[in-house]
N, C-alpha and C positions, 0 to 999 in steps of 0.2 A: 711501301714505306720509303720515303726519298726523304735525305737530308740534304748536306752541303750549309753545313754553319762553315760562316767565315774564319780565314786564319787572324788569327787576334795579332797586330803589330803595335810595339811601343818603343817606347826609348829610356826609360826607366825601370821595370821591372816585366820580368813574366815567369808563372804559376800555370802549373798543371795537378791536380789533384782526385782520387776518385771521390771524391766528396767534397760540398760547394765550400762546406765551414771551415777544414783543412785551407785550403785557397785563399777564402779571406783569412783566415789568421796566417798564411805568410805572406799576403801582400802588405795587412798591417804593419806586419815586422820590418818590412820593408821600407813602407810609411814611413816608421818609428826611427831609421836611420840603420836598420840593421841588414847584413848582406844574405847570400843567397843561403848562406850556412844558418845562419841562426832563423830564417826563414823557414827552412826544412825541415829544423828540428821541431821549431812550433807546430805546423802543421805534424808531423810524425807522432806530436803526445796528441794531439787534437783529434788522430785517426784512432788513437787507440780507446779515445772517448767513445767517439759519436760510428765507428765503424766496431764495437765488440766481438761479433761474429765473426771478424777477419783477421784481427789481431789484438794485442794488449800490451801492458806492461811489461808481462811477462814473457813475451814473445823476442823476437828474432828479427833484425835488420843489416842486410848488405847495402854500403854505402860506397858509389864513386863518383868523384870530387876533383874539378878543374879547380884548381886556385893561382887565379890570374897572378898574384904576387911573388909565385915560387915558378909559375907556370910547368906546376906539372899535374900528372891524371894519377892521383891517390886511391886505393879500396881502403876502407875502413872497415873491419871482417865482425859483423855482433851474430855471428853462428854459434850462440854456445854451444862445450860439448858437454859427452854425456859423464855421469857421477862417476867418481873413483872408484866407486862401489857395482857398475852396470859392466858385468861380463857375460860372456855367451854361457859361460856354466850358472850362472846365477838365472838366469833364463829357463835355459834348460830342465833344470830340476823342477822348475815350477810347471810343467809338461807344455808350455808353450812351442811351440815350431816359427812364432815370427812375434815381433816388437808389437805389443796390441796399440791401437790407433789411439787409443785414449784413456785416463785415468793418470794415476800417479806414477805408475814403472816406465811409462816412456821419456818422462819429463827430463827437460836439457839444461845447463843452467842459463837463466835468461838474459839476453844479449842487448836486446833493446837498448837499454838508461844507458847501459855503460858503453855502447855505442854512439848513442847521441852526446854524451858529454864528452867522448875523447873528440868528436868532429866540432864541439862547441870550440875546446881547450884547445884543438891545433888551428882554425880556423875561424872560429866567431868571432863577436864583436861584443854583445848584449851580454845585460846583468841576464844572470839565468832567471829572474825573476820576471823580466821582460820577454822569454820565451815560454816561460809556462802557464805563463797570465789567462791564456785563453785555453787549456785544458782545464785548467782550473775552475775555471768559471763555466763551461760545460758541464764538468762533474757534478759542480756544486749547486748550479741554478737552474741544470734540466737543457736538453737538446731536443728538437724532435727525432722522435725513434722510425729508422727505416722499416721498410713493410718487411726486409728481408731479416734484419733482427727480429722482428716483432713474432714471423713465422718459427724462426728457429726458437724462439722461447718460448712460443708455445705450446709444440711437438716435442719439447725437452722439458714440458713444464711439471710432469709425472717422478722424472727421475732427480730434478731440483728439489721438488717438496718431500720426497723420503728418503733418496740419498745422500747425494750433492746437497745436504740442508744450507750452506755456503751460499751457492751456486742462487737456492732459494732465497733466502734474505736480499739479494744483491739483485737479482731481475725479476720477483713476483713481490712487487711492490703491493701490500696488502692482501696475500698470499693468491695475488690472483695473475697472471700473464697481460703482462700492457701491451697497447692497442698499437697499430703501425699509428706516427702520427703524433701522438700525445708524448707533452713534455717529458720527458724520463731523467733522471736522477742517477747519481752512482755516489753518493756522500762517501761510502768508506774510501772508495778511490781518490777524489777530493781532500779528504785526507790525508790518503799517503803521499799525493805529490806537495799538499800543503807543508808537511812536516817535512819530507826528504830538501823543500827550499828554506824551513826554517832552521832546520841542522847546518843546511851551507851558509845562510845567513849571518848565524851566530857564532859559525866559526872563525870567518873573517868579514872585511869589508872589500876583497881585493877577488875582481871576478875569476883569476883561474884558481885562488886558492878554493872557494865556493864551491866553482864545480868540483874541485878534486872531495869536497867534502861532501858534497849530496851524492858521489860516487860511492864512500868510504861509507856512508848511512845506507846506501845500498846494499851495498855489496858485504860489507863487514858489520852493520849496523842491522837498527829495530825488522830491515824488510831481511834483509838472509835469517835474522833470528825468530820471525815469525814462522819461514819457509823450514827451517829448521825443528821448528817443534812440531809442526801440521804434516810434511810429507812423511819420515820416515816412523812418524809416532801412530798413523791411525789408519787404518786396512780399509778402502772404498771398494764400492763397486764399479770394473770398469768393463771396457767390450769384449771383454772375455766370460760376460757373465759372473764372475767371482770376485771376490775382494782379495784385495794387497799394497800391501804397503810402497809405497816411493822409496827411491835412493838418495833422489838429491840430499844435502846437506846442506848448511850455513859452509861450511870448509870447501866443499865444491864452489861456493859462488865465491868465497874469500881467497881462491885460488887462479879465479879468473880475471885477464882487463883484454878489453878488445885491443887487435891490433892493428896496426894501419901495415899496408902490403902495397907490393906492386901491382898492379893491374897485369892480366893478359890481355896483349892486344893482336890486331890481325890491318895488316894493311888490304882495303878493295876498293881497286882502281883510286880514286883523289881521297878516300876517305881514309882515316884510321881509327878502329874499333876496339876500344876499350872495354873489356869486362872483368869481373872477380873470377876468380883460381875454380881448382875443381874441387875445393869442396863444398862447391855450388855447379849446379849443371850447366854455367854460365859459359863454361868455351864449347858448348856444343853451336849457340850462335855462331863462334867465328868457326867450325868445323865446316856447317852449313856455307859459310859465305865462301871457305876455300874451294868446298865442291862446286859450288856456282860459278867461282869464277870461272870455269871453263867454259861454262856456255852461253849463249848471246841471248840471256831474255829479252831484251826490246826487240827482239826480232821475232821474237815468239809471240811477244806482245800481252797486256797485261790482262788477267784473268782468263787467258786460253786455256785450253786443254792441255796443249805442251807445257804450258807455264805451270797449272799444277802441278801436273805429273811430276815433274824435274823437280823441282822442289819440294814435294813430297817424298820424292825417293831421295834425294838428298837427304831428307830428315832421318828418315829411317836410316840412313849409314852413321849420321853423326850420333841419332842414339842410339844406338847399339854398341859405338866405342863407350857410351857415357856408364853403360849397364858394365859394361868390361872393364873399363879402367880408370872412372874417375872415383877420387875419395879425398879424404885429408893429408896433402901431402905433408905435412910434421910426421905423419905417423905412415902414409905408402909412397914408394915410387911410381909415381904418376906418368908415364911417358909423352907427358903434353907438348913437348916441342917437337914429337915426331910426329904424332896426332897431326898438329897445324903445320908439319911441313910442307911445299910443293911438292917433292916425289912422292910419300904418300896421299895427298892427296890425290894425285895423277890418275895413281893403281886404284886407289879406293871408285876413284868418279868412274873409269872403268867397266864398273860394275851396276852399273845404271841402264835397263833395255827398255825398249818400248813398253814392255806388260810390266805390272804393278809387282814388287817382289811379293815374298810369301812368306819368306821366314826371315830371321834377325840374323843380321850378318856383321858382326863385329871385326874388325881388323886384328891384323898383327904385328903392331907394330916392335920395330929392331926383333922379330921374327918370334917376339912372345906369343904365349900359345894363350888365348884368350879364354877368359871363363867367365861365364854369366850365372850368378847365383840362383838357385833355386829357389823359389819363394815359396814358399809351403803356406797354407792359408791354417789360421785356425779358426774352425766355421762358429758364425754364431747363436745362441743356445737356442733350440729348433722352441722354445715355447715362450721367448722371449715377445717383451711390449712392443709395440711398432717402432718405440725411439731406440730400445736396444737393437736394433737391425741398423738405425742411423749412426749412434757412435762406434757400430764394430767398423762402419769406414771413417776412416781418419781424415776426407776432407773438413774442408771447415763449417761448410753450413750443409744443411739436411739435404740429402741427396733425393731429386726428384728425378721420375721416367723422362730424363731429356738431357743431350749433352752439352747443354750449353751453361756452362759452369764457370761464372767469374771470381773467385775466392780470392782474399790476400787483398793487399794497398799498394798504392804508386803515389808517390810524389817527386816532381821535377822543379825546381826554380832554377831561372837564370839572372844575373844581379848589371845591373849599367856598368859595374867596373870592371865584368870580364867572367865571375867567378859563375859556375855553372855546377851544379850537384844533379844527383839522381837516386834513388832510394825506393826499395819495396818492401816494406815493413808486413809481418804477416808472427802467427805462432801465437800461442795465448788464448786463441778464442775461444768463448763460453762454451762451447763444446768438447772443448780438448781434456781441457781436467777440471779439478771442482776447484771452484775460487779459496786463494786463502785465507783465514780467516783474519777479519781487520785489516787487511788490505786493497779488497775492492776487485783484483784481477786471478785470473786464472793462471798457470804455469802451459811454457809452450813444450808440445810433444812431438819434437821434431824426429828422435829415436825412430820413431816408426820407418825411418828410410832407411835403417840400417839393415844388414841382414844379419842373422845369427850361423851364415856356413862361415867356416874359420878360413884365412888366407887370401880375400878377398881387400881391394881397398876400401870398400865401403863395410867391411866387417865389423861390429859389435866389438867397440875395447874402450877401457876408463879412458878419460881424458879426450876423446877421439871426437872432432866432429861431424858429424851425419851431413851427408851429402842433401842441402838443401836445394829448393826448386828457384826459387827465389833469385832474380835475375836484370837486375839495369843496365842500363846500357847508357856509354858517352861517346862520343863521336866528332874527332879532330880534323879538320882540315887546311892543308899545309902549316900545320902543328898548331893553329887556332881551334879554340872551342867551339863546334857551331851545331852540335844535336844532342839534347841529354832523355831517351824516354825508356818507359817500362809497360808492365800490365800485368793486372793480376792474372793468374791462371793455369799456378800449377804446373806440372808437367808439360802445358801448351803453351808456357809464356813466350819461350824464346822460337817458337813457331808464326806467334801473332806478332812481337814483334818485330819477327824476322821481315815477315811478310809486308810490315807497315818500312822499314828501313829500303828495300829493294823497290817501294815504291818511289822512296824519295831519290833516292843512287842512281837507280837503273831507269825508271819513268819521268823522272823531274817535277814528280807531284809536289805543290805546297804541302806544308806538315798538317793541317786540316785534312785537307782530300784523300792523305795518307792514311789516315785515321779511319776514313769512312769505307774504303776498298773490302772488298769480299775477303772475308776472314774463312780459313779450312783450316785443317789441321788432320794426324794421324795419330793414333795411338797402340800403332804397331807394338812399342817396346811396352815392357811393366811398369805401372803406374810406383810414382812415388809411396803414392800414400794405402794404408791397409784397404783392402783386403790384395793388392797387388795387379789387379788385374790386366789384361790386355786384349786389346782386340786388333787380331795382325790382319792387313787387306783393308779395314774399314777408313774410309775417307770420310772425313765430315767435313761438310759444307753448306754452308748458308745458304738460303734456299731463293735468292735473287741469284746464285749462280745461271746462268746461261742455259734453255735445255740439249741445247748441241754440243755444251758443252760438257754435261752432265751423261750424256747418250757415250760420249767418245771417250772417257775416264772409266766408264763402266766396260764401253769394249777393249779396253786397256787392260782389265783384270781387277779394276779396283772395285771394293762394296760402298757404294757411293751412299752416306748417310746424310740429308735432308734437316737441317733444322731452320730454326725462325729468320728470317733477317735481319740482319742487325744486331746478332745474339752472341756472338764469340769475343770475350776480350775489353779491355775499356784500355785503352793504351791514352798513356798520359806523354805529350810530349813539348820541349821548349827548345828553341833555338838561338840562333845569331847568325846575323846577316849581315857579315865586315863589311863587305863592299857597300852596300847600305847603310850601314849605322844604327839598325836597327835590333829590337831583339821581338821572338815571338812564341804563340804557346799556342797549343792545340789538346782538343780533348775530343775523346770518340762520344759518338755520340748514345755507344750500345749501352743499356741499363736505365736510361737517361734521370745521370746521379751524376757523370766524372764531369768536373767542371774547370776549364780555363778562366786566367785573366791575366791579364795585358794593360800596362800604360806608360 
């Protein structure tokens, strides 16, 4: 399989998206006179239409945002946390040993809407009416349905039609599982963003008073009050095999508004690298890049043997601090400016030999004595259906015998007047818990990345929030905007791309060609999401890897794992090209769904 799609160049706008309908509804918005922000956000509701399996309404988005006017690199943080009500002894008594992947006691309060509207309200332009036009009209007039939805709905179509009866109404459209392909519907959903724009409508004419009201009809209105009387009032079945009630509350959501932060950033060589804080595993990229910087990959040269290695074992030092010490710093002391300092890195890179490590080596940083949580699994019910063995793990779509796992959303825009955003939208999906009723979406259960041992930053406590996977990237040079990308993928995201970013830094690839490069990855440390697992030593790689290259990785100590080509990651990426005057966007070509545009 050979690609090589060209890098898309314009001078007006560019769009990266993992889905083609997201992309045209923000280039429309674009069209429409609107900028990169209010572009974003369109595509963002648009993803959570026609992408269900990977995210929702109810779900979860990390935003970082160049705004040429202020000229600075904003995070806008939609991690909700977890209920007032969600402690580790409330857990415990229920005889659980770990956050179950799915149902109602993981659920966070959802971060999405009230994300998207604080990035309308500090930075758009458009009536909000003019950004949800086109989720709207998906909902309400049918999308076509991917094959990858169409499969998860109907290996989950058992526990829809007697459980999850929600879940059922909402994706077994005349109680039967729709086809990959055919037009598909979500009217309740239709609804709720109908009414959340005609509650901002009616309350003013004036677009930030609007948003602040279809925020207020969120958060404090009909959707926290539906959320309110469905989660903590009715006992489902979730991947624990048993029924229980949810915590959230209408007061949990009425307690939350995203905030807008500082970014972490990381200078390497002419670039500087902007990412979200650690209660996202987002500085373990710039971890990576500090360890790197010590060594000359172009001389190793790109997809060698040295070049994995090094990079792989990189990975595995940066996660291993991320198991140790990242979490919500409102609530821990995170030591991140020693983490990314140069003398720890020095000593950490150090620790890097020829042969593949074996175990997880965390640091110590300011001489802390590091602790990695035990993740205790609770196994699930040995006589359970084939989909209860799918939601006792907590990814988003039905896990098949292969690793090539692209889950979650990317969207990137960059606008002609400078301003550039990035966003991975993910949490919500029809798998995670059972839809609410009368509102079309499901609740995200990001919880499950907590642990339940006590003293940990990433420990189980009300208000706290769960170290998500979820991870974009922006990228300044001599203090101009000129890279903003992401990719779905979990626990691999900031591995793919890492790997897509050191092509463009370190080999001078176009952002196309970056995209197409042999994707690997390691999943030495514990997975985010339930049932925890790990597999230390195992290197996966695409299977266009090199076989001399593959021979000498193996006599290096590493379990060299083989998948499809072309199959790791869909990284969505956009740029700017000062010196040119141009702006541009790329999309991978893995899955072949993530879709550019450019003019």
């Amino acid at each position: 399989m050979r690609f090589g799609r060209p890098q898309l160049v314009g001078t007006f706008g560019a769009v990266s998206a993992t889905h083609w309908l997201p992309s045209a509804a923000a280039m429309a918005v674009l069209e429409r006179g609107g900028n990169a922000f209010d572009a974003a956000a369109a595509a963002g509701f648009v993803l959570q239409v026609v992408e269900p399996h990977f995210n929702g309404l109810g779900g979860d988005v990390p935003i970082v945002a160049y705004t040429a006017e202020t000229d600075r690199v904003q995070v806008v943080c939609g991690q909700g946390p977890m209920p007032q009500a969600a402690t580790i002894e409330h857990f415990t008594s229920l005889g659980l040993r770990q956050i179950p992947g799915s149902g109602l006691l993981p659920a966070v309060v959802p971060g999405a809407f009230g994300t998207w509207m604080r990035l309308l309200a500090e930075h758009g332009t458009l009536p909000l009416a003019d950004v949800l036009e086109h989720a709207i009209g998906y909902a309400e007039n049918g999308f076509p349905l991917l094959a990858g939805t169409a499969d998860t709905i109907e290996l989950l179509a058992p526990l829809f039609a007697t459980e999850w009866k929600e879940s059922g109404r909402t994706y077994l459209p005349h109680g039967r599982p729709p086809k990959a392909g055919q037009r598909f519907r979500n009217p309740a959903l239709a609804n709720t963003y109908k009414r959340l724009l005609r509650e901002a409508t009616t309350a003013s004419g004036h677009r930030e008073a609007q948003l602040a009201a279809a925020e207020k009809a969120f958060y404090q209105g009909f959707v926290a009050e539906a959320i309110d009387a469905f989660v903590p009032g009715h006992e489902l079945l979730d991947s624990t095999g048993r029924r229980h009630r949810g915590l959230l509350t209408g007061q949990d959501l009425a307690d939350w508004r995203a905030t807008v932060e500082s970014s972490v950033r990381l200078q390497y060589g002419e670039y500087t690298v902007h990412k979200p804080g650690a209660w996202s595993q987002s500085p373990v990229f710039l971890q990576q890049l500090a360890l790197l910087d010590g060594f000359d990959l172009a001389g190793m040269g790109l997809d060698s043997a040295e070049y994995l290695h090094t990079v792989t074992e990189c990975a595995k030092l940066a996660f291993a601090d991320r198991e140790a010490w990242y979490g919500d710093p409102e609530h821990s002391d995170v030591p991140l400016d020693i983490l990314l300092s140069a003398p720890y890195s020095e000593a950490r890179r150090a620790l890097i030999e020829e042969k593949a490590a074996e175990t997880l080596r965390p640091g110590s940083p300011g001489d802390r004595t590091p602790v990695i949580p035990e993740l205790l699994s609770d196994e699930a019910p040995a006589d359970g259906d084939y989909w209860m063995g799918q939601i006792h793990n907590g990814l988003p779509t039905i896990v098949k015998a292969t690793a090539a796992r692209n889950d979650t959303c990317t969207v990137v825009v960059a606008d002609r007047l400078g301003n550039m955003v990035a966003a991975v939208p993910s949490g919500g999906w029809l798998k995670s818990s059972p839809v609410i009723p009368g509102l079309g979406f499901s609740l995200g259960t990001r919880g499950q990345t907590m642990t339940l041992q006590e003293g940990h930053p990433n420990s189980l406590a009300p208000g706290r929030r769960p170290r998500t996977t979820l991870s974009p990237s922006l990228v300044l040079k001599e203090g101009k905007p000129v890279l903003a990308f992401g990719t779905p993928g979990g626990d691999r995201q900031d591995q793919w791309t890492l790997e897509f970013f050191l092509a463009v830094a370190d080999f001078g690839l176009d952002l196309q060609s970056a995209t197409e490069t042999l994707a690997f990855h390691t999943d030495h440390f514990s997975a985010s999401f339930t049932p925890h697992e790990s597999r230390p030593k195992v290197l996966t790689v695409e299977r266009n890897c090199a076989p001399e290259v593959v021979e000498e990785l193996v006599r290096r100590g590493h379990e060299v794992e083989l998948v499809d080509e072309y199959s790791l990651g869909k990284v969505c990426a956009v740029g700017i090209d000062h010196d040119k005057d141009v702006l541009m966007a790329a999309a991978s070509p893995r899955g072949r769904q993530t879709y550019a545009m450019c003019r």
